[in-house]
Backbone bond lengths (Angstrom), bond angles and torsions (degrees), N, CA, C in turn:
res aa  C-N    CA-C-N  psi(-1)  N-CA   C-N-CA  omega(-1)  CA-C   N-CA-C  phi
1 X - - - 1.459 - - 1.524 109.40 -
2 X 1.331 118.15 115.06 1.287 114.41 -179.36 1.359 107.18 -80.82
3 X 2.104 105.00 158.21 1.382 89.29 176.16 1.867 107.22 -130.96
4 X 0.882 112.56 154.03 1.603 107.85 -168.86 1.512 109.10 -78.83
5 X 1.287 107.57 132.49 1.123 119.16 166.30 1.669 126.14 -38.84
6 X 1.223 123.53 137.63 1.600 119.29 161.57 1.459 106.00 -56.01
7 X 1.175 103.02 125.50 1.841 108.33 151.73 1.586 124.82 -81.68
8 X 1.155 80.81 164.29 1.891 87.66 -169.57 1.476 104.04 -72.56
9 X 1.324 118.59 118.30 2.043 100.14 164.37 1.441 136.39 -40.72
10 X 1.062 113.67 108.69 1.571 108.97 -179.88 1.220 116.05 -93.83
11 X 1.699 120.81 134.44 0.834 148.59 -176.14 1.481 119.48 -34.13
12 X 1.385 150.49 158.15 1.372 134.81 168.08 1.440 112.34 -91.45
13 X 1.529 120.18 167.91 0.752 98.19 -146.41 1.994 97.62 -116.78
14 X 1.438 89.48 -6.83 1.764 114.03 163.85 1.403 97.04 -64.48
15 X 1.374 124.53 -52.65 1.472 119.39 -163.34 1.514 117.35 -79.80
16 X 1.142 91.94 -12.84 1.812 106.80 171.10 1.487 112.79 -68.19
17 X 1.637 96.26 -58.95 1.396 80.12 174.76 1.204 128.99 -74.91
18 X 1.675 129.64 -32.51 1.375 99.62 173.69 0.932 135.99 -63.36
19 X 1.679 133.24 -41.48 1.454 131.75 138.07 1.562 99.88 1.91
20 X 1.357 134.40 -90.61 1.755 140.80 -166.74 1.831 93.88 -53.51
21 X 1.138 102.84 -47.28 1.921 71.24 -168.69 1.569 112.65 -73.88
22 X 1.473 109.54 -35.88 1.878 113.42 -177.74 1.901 99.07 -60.63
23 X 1.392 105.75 -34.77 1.771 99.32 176.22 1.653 110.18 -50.88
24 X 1.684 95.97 -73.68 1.549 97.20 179.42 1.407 126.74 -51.53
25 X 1.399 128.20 -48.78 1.345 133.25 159.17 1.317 131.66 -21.52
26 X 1.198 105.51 -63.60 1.462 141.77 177.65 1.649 113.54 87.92
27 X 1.145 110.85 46.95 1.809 132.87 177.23 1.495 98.80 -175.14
28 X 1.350 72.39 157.63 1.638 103.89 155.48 1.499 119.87 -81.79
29 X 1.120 130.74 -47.07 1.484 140.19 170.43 1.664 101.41 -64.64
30 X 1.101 141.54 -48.97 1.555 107.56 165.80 1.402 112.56 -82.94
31 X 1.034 154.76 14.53 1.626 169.55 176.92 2.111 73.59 -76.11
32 X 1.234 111.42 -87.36 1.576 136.41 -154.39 1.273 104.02 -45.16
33 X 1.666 119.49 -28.70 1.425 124.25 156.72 1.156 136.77 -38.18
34 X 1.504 100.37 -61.60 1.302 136.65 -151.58 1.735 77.06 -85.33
35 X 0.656 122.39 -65.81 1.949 118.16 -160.69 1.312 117.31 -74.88
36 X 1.758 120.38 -28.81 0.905 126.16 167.14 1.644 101.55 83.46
37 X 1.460 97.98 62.62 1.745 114.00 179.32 1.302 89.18 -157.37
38 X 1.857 95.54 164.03 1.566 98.95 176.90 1.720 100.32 -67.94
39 X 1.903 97.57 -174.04 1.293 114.76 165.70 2.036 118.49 -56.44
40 X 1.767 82.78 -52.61 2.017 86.84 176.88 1.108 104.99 -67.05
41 X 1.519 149.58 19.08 1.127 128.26 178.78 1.737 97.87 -94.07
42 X 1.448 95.62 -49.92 1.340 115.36 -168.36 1.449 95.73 -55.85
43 X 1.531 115.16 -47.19 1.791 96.05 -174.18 1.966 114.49 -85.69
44 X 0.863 110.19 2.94 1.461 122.94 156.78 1.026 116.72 -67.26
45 X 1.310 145.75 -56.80 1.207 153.82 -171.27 1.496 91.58 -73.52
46 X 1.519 128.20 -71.13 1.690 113.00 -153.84 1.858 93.32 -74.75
47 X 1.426 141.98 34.51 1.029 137.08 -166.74 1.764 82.14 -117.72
48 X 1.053 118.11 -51.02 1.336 126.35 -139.32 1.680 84.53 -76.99
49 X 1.935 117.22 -55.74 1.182 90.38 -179.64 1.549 120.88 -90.56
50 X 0.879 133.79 53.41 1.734 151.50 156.71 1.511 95.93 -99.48
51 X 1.190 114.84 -43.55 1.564 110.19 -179.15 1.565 113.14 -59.72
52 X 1.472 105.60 -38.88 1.619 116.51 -148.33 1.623 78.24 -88.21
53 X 1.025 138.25 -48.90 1.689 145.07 -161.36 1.543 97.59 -70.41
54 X 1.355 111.88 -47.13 1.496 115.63 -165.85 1.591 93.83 56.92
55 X 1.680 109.33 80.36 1.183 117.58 164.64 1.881 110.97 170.73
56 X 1.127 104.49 126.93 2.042 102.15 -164.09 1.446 99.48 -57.46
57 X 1.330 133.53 174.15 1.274 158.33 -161.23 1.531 88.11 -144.79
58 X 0.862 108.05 -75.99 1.682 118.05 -160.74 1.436 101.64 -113.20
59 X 1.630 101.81 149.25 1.632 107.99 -178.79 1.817 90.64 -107.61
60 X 1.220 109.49 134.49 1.605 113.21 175.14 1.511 135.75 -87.67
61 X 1.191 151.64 79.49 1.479 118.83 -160.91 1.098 100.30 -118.60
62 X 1.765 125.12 -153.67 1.848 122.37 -172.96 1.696 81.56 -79.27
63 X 1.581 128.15 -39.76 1.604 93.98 -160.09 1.574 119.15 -78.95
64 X 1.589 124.98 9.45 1.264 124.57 164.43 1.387 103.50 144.95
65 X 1.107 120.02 -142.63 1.317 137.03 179.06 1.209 135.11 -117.64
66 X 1.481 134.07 130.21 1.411 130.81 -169.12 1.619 129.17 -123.62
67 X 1.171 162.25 145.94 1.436 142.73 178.13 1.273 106.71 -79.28
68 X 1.558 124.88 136.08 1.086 136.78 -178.15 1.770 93.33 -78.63
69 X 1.631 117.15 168.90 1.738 104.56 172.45 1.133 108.65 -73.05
70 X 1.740 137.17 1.91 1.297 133.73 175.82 1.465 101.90 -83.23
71 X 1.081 152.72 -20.16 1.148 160.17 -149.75 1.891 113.49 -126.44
72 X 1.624 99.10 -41.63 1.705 105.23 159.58 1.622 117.31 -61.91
73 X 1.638 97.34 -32.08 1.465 95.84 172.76 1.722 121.06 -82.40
74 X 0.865 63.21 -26.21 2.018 71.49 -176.23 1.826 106.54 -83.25
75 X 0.810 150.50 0.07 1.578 159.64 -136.48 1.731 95.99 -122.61
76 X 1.470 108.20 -55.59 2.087 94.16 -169.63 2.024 91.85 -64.94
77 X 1.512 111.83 -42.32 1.651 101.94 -161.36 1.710 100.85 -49.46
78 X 1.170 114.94 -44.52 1.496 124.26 -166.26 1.450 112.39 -70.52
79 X 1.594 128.75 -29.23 1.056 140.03 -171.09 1.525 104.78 -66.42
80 X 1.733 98.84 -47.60 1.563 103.75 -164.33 1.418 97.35 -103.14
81 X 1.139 130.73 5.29 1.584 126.95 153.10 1.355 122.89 -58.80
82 X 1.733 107.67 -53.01 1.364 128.21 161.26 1.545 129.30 -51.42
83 X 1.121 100.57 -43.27 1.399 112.58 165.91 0.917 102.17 -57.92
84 X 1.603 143.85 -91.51 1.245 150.89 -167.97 1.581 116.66 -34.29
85 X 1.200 89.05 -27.46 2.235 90.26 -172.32 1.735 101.87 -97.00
86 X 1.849 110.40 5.21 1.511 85.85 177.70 1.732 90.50 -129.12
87 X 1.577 106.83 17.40 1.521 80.79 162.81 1.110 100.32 -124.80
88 X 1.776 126.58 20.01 1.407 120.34 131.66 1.355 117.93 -56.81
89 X 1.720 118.48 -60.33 1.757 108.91 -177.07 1.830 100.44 -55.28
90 X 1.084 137.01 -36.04 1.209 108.29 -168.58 1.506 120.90 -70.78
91 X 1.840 111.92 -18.76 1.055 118.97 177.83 1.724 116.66 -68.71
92 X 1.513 107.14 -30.69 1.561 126.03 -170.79 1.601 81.34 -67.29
93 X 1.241 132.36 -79.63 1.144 122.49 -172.79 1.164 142.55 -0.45
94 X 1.401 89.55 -86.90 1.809 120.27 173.97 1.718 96.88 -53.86
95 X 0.945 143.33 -35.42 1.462 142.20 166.52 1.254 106.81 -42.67
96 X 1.216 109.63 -78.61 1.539 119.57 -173.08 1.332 129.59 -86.86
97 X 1.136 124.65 19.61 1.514 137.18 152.05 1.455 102.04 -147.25
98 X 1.510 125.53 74.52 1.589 126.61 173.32 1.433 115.66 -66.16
99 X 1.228 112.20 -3.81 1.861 106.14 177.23 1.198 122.21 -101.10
100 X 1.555 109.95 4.30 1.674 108.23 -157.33 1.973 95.68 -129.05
101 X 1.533 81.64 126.72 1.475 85.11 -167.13 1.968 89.83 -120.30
102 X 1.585 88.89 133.95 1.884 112.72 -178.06 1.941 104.42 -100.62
103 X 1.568 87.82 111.90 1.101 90.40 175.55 1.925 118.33 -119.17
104 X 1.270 104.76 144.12 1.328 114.90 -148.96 2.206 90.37 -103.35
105 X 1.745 120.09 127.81 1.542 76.89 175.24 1.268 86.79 -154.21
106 X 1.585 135.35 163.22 1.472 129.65 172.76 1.608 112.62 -39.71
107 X 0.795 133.79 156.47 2.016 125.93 165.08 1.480 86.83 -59.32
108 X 0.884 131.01 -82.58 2.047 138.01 -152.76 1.639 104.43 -17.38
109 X 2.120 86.34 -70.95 1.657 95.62 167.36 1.068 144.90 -48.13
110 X 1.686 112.11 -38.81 1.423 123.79 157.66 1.225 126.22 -19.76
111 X 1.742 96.18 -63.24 1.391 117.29 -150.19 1.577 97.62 -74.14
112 X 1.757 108.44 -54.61 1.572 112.00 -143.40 1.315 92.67 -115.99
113 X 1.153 160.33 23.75 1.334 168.18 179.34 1.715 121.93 -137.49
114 X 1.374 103.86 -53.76 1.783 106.53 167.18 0.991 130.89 -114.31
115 X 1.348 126.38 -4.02 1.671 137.69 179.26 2.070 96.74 -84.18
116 X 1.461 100.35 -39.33 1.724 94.10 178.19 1.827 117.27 -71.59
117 X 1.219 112.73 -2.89 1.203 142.07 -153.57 2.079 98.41 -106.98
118 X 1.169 103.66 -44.04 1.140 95.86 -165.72 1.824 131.80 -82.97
119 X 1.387 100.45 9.79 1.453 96.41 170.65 1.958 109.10 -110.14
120 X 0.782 105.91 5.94 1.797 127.57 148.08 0.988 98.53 -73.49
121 X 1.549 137.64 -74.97 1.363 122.07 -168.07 1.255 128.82 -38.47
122 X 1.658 82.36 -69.58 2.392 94.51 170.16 1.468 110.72 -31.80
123 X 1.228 91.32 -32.48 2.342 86.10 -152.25 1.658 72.83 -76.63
124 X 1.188 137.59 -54.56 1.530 127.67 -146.13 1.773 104.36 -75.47
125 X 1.300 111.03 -47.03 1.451 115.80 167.03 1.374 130.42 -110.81
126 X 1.304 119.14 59.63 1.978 130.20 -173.59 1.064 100.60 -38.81
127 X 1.628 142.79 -57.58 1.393 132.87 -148.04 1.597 99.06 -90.97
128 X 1.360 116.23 5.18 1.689 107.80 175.85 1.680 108.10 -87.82
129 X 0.854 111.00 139.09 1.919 108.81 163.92 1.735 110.71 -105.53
130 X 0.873 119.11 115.87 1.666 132.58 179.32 1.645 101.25 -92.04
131 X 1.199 103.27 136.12 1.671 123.30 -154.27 1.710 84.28 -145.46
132 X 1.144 125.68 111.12 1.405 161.78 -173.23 1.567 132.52 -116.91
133 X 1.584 106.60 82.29 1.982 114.67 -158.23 1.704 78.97 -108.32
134 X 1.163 113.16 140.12 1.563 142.31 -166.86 2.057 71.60 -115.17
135 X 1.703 94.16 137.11 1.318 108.25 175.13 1.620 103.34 -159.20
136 X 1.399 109.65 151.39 1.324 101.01 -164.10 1.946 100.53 -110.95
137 X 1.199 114.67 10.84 1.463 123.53 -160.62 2.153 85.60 -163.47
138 X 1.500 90.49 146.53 1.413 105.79 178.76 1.341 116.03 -82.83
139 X 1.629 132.62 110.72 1.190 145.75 -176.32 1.398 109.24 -38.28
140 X 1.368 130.11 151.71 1.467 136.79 146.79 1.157 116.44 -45.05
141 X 0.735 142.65 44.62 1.924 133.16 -163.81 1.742 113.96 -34.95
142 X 1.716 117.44 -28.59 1.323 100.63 157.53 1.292 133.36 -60.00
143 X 1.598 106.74 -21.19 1.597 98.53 -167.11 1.972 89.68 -104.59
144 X 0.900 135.23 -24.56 1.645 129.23 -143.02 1.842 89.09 -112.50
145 X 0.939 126.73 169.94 1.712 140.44 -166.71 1.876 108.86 -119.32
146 X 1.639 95.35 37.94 1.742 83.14 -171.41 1.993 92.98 -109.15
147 X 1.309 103.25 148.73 0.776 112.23 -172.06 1.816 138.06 -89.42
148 X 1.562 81.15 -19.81 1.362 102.58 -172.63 1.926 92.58 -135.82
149 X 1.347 120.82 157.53 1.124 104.62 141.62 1.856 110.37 -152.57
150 X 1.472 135.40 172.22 0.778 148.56 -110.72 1.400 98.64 -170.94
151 X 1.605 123.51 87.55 1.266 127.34 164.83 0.962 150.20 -129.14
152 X 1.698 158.29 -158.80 1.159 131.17 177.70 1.712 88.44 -123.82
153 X 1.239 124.98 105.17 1.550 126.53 -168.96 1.584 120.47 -159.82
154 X 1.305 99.87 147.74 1.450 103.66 172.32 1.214 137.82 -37.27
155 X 1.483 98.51 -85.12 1.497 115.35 175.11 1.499 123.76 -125.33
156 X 1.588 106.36 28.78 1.565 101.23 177.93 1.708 88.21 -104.14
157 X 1.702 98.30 147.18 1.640 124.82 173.10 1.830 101.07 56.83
158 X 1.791 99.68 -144.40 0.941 102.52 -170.86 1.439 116.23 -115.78
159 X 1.544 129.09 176.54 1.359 107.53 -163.32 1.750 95.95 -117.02
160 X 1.252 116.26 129.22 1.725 132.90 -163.97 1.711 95.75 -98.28
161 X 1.371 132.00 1.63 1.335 108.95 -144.70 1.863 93.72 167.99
162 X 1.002 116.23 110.91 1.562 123.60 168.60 1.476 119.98 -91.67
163 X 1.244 129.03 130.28 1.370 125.99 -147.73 1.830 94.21 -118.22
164 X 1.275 98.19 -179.40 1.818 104.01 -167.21 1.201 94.07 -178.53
165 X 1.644 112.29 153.06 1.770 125.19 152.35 1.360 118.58 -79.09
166 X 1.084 102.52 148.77 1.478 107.53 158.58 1.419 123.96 -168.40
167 X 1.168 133.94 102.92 1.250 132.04 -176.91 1.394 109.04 -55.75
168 X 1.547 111.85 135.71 1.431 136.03 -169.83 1.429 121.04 -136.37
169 X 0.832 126.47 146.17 2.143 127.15 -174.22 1.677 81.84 -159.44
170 X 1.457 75.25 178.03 1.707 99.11 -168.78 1.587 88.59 -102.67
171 X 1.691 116.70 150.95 1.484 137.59 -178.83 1.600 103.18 -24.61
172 X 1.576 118.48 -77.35 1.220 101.01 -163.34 1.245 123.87 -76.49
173 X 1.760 138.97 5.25 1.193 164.10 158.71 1.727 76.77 -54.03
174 X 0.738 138.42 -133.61 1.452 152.15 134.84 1.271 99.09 69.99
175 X 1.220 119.22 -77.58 1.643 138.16 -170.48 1.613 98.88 -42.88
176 X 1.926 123.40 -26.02 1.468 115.17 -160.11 1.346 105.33 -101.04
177 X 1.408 110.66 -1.61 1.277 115.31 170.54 1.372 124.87 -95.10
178 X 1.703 122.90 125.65 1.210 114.95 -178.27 2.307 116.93 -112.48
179 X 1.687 76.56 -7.14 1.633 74.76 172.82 1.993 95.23 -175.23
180 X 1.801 102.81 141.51 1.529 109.78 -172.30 1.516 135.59 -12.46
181 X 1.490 104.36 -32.11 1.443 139.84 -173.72 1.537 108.53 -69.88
182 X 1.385 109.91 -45.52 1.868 104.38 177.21 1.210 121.54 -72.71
183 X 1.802 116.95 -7.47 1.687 110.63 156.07 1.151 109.01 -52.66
184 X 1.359 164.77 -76.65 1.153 160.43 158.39 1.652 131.43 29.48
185 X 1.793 88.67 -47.49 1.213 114.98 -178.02 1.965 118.58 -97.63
186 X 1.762 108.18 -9.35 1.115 115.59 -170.32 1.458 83.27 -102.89
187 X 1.797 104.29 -171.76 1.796 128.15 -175.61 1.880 90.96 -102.67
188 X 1.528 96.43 104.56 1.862 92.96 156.05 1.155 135.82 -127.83
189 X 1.534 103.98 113.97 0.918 142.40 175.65 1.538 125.26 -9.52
190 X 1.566 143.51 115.71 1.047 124.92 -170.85 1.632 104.22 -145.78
191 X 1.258 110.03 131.49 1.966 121.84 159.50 1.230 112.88 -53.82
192 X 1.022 133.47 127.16 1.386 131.07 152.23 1.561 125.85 -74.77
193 X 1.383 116.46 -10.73 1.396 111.45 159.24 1.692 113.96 -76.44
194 X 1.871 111.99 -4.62 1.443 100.30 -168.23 1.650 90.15 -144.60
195 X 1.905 111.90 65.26 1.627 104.13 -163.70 1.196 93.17 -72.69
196 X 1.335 150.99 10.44 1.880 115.51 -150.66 1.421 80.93 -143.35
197 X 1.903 133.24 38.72 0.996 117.63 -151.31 1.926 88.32 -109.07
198 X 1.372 103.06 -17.47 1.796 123.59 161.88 1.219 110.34 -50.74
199 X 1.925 104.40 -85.65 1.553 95.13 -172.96 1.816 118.62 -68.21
200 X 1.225 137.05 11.19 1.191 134.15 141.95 1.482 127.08 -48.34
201 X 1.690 102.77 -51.54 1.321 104.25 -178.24 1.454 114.04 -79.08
202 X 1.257 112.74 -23.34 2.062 117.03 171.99 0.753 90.10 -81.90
203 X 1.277 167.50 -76.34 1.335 156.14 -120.20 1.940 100.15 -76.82
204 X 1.489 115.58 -39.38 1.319 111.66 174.92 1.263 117.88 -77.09
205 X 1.941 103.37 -56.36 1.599 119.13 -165.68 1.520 110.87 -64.85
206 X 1.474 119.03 -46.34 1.365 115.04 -150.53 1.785 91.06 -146.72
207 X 1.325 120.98 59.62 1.564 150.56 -178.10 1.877 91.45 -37.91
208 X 1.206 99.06 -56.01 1.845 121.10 -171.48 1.164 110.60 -84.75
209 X 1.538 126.48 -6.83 1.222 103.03 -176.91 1.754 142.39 -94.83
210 X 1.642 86.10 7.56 1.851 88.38 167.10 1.085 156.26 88.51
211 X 1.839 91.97 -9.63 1.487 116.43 -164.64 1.781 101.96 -116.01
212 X 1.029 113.06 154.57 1.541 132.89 155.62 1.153 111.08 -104.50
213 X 1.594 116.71 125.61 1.748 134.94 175.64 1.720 96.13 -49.22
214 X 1.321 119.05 147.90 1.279 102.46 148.02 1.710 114.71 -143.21
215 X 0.915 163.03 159.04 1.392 149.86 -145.52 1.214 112.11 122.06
216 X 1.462 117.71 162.51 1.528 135.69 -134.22 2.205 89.48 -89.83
217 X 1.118 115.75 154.67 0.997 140.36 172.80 1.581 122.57 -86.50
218 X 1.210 128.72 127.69 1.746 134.33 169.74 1.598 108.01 -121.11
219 X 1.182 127.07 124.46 1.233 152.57 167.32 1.858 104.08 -60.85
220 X 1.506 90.37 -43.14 2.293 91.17 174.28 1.656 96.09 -105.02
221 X 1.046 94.57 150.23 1.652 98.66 175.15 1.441 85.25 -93.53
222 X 1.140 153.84 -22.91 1.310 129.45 -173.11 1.428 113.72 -68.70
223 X 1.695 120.26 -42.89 1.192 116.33 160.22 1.377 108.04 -63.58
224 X 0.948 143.23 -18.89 1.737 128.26 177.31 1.650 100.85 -64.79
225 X 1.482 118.98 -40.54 1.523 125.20 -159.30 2.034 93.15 -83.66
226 X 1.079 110.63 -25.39 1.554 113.57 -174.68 1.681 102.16 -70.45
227 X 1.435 107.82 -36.92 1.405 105.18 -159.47 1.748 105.30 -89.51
228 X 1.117 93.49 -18.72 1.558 111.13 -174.36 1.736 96.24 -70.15
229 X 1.330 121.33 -51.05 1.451 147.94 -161.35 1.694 92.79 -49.76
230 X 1.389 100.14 -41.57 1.874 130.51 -156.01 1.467 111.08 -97.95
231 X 1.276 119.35 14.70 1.241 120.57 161.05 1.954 109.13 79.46
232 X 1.461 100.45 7.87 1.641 91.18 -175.71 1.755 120.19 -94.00
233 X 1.482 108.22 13.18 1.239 116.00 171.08 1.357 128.08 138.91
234 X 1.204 145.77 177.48 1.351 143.86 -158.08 1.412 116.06 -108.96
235 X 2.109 104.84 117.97 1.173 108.66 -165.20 1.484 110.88 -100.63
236 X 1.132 137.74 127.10 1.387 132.34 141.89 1.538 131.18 -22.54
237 X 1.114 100.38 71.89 1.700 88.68 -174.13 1.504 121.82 -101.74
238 X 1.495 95.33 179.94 1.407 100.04 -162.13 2.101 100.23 -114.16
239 X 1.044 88.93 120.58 1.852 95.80 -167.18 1.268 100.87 -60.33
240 X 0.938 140.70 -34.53 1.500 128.93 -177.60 1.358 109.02 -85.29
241 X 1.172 137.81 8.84 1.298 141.42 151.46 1.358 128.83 -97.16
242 X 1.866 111.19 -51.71 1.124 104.14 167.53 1.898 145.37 -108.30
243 X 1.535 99.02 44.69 1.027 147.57 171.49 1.434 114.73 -20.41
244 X 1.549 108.73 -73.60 1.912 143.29 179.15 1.781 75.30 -59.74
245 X 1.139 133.16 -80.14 1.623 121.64 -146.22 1.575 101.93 -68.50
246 X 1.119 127.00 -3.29 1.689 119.39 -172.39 1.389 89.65 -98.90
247 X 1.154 127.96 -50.01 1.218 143.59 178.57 1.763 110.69 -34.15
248 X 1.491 98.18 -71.54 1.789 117.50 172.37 1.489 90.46 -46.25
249 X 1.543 131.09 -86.67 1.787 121.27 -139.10 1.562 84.70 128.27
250 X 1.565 130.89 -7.48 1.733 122.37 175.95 1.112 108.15 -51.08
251 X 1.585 115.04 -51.44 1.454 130.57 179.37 1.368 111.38 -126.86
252 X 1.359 107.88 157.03 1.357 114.73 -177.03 1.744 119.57 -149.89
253 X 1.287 135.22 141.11 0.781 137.12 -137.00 1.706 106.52 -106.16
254 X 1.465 137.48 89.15 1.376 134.39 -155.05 1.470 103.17 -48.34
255 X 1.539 122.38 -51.20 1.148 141.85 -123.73 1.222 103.97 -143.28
256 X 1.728 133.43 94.66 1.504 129.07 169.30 1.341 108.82 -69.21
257 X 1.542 109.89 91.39 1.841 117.95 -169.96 1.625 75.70 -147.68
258 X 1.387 120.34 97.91 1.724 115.60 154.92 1.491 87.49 -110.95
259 X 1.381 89.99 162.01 1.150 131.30 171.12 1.634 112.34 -132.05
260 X 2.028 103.31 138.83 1.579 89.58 -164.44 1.779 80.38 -103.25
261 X 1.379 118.65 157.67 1.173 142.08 120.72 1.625 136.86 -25.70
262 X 1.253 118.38 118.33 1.388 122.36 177.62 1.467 114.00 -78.67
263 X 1.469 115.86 -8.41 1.537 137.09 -173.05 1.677 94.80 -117.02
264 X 1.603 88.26 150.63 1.567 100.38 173.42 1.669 123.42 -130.87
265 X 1.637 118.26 -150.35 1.543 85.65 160.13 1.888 77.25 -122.92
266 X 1.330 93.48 149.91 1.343 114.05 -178.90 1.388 131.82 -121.55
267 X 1.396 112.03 174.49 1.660 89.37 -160.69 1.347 87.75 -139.44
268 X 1.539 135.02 149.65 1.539 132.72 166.05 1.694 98.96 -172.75
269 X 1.945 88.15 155.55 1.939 90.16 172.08 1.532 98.94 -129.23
270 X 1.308 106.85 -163.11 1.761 99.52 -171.42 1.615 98.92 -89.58
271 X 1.248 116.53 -16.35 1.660 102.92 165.90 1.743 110.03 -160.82
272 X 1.421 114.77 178.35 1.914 93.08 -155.99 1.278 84.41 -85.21
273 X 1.470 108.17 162.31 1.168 137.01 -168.89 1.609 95.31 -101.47
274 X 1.576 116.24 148.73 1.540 112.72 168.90 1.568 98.92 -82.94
275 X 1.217 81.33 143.34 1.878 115.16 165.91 1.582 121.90 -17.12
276 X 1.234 87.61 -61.88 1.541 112.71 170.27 1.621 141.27 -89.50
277 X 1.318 104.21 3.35 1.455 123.28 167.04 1.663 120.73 -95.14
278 X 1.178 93.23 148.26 2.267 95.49 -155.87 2.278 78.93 -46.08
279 X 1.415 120.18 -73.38 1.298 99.61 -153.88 1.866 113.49 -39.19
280 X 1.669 114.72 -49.94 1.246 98.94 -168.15 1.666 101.18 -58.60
281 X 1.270 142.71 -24.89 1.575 141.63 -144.31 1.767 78.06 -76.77
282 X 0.877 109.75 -64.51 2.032 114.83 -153.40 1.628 84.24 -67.23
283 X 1.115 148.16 -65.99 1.276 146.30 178.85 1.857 105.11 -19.71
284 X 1.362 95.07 -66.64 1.502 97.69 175.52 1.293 131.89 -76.13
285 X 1.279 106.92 -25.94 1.961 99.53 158.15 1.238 103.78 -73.31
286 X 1.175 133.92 -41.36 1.926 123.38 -152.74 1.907 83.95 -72.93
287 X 1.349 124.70 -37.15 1.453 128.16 -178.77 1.539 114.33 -51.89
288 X 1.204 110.32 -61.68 1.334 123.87 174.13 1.525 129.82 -68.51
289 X 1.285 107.18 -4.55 1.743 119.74 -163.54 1.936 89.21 -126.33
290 X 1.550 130.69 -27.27 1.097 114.90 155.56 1.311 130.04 30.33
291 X 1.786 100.53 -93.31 1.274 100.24 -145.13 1.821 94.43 -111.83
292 X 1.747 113.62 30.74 1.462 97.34 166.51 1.155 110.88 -121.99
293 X 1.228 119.36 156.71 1.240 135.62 -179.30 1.114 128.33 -72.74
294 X 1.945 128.62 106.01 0.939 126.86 -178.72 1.593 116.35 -48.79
């Protein structure tokens, strides 16, 4: 009677990856991000296989965490292992649901740039389904299944949309101003995903003029653009977003002082899409439809 050999324990494959994301990261607390687990999970897992190896990964102290050279060495195999196994799942995907295209996009853009955009789309492509994740930071596209994404950036992909400052209030906000200088004296308005989006525009428009913004803070620029809409003070906006309301008379612009942007909103996937597949199809209308106004 033969008898089978013991096999070797193999590693998990949860604990693999966090091990690979706390490597690349360089923590455990953005590792816990990225996966969407606590911090102790992440150090549970690379504990267990240090246990199973009987050998550190990481050296620990109060100022954080570091890769031991067993772990610097071990980090590119795992990187491009990972890589490889999620642009297989993204490939399994796109196989088996070919009509449904995942699109990844700032909230701002979402909201005021491609959400006004999207019942043009339907009518132009019916058999596509558009799948829409609001993100406040640009996805990995090796590790995550989005297909398209949609950002406010330098030099990643291509640029759909050229961006600019411009200070904006609603009409009678407007009416109390008689020259650049009496913002000073009103509430302006500022994003906190875009704080320095003020002294950008003084620093170009009004170099001499002396003042610090001061006014209440929004975490969504959409509530920043609502409150702005509402008479509670003067927003910094971004022209390729708030476009439709300059357009209406919602908002209005005191002061023809833009300023352009070295950033745009941009568009890219992890590799080109054919022409004729739902992602390249929406790629090329949202490309070509750009610069008009829903």
């Amino acid at each position: 009677m033969s008898v089978a050999p013991p096999r070797p324990k193999s590693l998990p494959l949860t604990a693999l990856r966090a091990f690979e994301a706390a490597a690349r990261l360089g923590g455990f607390a953005a590792a816990a991000e990225e996966l969407h687990v606590s911090p102790g999970a992440i150090s549970a897992h690379i504990k267990a296989i240090e246990t199973e190896l009987g050998a550190a990964l990481f050296a620990r102290s109060a100022r954080g965490v570091r890769l031991t050279p067993l772990g610097q060495r071990a980090l590119p195999h795992f990187a491009e292992a990972f890589d490889g196994l999620g642009d297989a799942v993204q490939r399994l995907r796109a196989d088996a649901a070919p009509g449904v295209v995942h699109i990844a996009a700032l909230p701002a853009i979402a909201q005021f740039w491609l959400s006004p955009r999207l019942p043009a789309l339907r009518a132009a492509a019916p058999e596509i389904q558009i799948s829409i994740t609001a993100l406040e930071q640009p996805p990995n596209l090796k590790r995550v299944p989005y297909d398209l994404c949609l950002f406010h950036s330098r030099g990643e992909g291509e640029t759909v949309a050229e961006d600019a400052l411009l200070p904006v209030c609603a009409p009678a906000m407007a009416a109390r101003m008689a020259r650049p200088g009496d913002m000073a004296d009103l509430p302006c308005l500022t994003d906190t995903g875009w704080p320095d989006d003020w002294r950008t525009w003084i620093d170009t428009a009004l170099p001499d003029a002396g003042f610090t913004p001061r006014g209440p803070l929004f975490s969504l620029y959409s509530l920043a653009v609502e409150e702005t809409v509402n008479g509670a003070g003067i927003l910094m906006g971004h022209t390729a977003l708030i476009a439709p309301y300059l357009a209406s008379g919602k908002l209005v612009a005191p002061f023809d002082m833009t300023v352009p942007l070295r950033s745009s909103l941009r568009m890219w996937s992890l590799r080109p899409a054919a022409p004729s597949s739902p992602a390249g199809r929406v790629a090329g209308w949202l490309r070509s439809q750009a610069h008009d106004q829903p």
